[in-house]
ZATI-412359 format. One record per residue (C-alpha): chain; residue in one letter; x, y, z. Coordinates in steps of 0.25 Angstrom, whole numbers, plus 5000, padded with zeros to 4 digits. Each point is the difference from the previous one (the first is absolute). Layout:
<pt cadena="A" residuo="A" xx="X" yy="Y" zz="Z"/>
...
***
This chain:
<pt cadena="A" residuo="X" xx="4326" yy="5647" zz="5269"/>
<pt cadena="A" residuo="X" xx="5006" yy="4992" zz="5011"/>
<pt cadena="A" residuo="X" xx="4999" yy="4986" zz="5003"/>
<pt cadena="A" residuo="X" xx="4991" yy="5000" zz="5012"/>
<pt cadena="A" residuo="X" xx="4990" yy="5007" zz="4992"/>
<pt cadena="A" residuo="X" xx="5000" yy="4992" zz="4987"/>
<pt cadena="A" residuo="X" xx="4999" yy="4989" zz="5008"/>
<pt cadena="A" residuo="X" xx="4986" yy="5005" zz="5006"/>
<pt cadena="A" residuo="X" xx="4994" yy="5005" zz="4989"/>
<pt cadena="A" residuo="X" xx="5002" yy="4985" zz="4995"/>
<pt cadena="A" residuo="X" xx="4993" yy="4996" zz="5012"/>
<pt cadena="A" residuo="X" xx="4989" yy="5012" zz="5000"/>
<pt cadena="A" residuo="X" xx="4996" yy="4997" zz="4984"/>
<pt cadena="A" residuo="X" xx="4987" yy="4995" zz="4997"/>
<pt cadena="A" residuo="X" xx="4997" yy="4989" zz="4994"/>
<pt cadena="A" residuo="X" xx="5011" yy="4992" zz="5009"/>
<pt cadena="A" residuo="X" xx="5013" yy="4998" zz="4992"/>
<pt cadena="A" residuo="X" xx="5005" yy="4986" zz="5001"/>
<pt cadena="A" residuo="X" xx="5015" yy="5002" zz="4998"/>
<pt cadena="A" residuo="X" xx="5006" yy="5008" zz="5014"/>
<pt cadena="A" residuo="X" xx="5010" yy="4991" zz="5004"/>
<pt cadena="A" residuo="X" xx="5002" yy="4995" zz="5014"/>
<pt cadena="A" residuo="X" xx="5012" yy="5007" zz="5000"/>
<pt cadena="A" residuo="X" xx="4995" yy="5013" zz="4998"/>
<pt cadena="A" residuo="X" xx="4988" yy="4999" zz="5010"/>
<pt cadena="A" residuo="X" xx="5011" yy="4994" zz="5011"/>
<pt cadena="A" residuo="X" xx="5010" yy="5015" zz="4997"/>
<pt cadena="A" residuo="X" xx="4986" yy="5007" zz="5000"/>
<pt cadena="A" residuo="X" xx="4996" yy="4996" zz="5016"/>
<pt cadena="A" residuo="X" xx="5013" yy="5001" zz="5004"/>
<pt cadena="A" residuo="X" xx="5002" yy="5015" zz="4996"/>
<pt cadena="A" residuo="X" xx="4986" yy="5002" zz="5005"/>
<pt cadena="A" residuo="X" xx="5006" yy="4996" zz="5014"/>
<pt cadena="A" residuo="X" xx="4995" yy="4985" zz="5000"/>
<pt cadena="A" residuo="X" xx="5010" yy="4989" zz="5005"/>
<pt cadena="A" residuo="X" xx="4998" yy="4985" zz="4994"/>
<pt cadena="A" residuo="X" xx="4997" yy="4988" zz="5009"/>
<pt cadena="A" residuo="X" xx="4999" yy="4987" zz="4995"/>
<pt cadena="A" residuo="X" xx="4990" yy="4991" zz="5003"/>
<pt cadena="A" residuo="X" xx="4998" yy="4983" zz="4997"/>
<pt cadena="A" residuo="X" xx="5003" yy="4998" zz="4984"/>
<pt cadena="A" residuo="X" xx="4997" yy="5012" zz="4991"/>
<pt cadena="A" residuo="X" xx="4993" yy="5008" zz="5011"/>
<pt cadena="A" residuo="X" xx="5004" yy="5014" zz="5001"/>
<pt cadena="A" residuo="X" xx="4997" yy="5010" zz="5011"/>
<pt cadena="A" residuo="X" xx="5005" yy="5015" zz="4997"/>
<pt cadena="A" residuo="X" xx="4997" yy="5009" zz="5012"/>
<pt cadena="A" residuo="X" xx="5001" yy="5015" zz="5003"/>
<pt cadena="A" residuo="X" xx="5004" yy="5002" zz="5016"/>
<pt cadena="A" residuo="X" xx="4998" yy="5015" zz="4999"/>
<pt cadena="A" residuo="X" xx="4984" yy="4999" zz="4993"/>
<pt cadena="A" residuo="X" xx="4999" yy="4986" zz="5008"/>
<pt cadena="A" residuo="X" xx="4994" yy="4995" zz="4987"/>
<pt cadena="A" residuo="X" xx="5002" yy="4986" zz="4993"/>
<pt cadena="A" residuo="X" xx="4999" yy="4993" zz="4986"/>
<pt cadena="A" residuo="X" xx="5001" yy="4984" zz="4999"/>
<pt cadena="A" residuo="X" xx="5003" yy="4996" zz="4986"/>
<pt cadena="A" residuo="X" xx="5003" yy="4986" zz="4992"/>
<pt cadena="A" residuo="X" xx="5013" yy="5002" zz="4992"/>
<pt cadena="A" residuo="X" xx="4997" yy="4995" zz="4987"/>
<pt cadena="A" residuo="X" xx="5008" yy="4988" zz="4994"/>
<pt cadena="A" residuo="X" xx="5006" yy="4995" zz="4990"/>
<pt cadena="A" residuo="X" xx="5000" yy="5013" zz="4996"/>
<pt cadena="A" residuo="X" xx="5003" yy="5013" zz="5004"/>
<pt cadena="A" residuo="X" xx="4987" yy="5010" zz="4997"/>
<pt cadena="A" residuo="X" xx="4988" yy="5002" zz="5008"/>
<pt cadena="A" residuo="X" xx="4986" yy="4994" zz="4999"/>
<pt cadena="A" residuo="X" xx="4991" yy="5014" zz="4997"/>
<pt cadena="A" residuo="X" xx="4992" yy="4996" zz="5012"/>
<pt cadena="A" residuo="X" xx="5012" yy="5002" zz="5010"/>
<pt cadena="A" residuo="X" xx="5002" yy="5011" zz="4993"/>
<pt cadena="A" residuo="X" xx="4987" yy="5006" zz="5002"/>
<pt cadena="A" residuo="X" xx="5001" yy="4994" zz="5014"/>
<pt cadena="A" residuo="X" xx="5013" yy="5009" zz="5003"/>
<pt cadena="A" residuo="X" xx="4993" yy="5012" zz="4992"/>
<pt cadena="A" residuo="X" xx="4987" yy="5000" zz="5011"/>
<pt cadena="A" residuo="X" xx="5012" yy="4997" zz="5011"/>
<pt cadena="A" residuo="X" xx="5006" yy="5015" zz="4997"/>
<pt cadena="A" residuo="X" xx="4991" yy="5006" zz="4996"/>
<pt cadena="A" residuo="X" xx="4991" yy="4997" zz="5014"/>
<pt cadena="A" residuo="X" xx="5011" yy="5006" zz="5007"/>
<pt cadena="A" residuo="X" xx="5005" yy="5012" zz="4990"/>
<pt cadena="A" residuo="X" xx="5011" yy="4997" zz="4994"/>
<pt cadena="A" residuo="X" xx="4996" yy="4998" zz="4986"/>
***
């Protein structure tokens, strides 16, 4: 299984996992055609130019996994517009 794909059965199981890693979510947007802009502090804009489609996460800290709402937040954010 590739990498994009365990990635996003991560993200699509249900009840939410709590351990995808900032790390992983950031390489997932990318290959899905997002570009990163940062905003003020931990904010974190990921948008799509060619599905004009956008997702605003917090990047967590200290640490480095996700909080299972941003997960299901980006979850809802792909699947609205097909690409999970």
């Amino acid at each position: 299984m590739a990498r994009a794909e365990k990635i996003i059965e991560k993200i699509k199981t249900k009840p939410t996992l709590s351990n995808i890693k900032w790390d992983e979510l950031v390489w997932l947007l990318r290959h899905l055609g997002y570009e990163v802009l940062n905003g003020n502090g931990s904010r974190r804009k990921f948008h799509n130019a060619e599905k004009d489609h956008l997702i605003n996460l917090h990047e967590p800290h200290p640490g480095n996994e996700l909080k299972t709402y941003a997960i299901d937040q980006v979850r809802e954010k792909l699947e609205e517009i097909g690409l999970i």
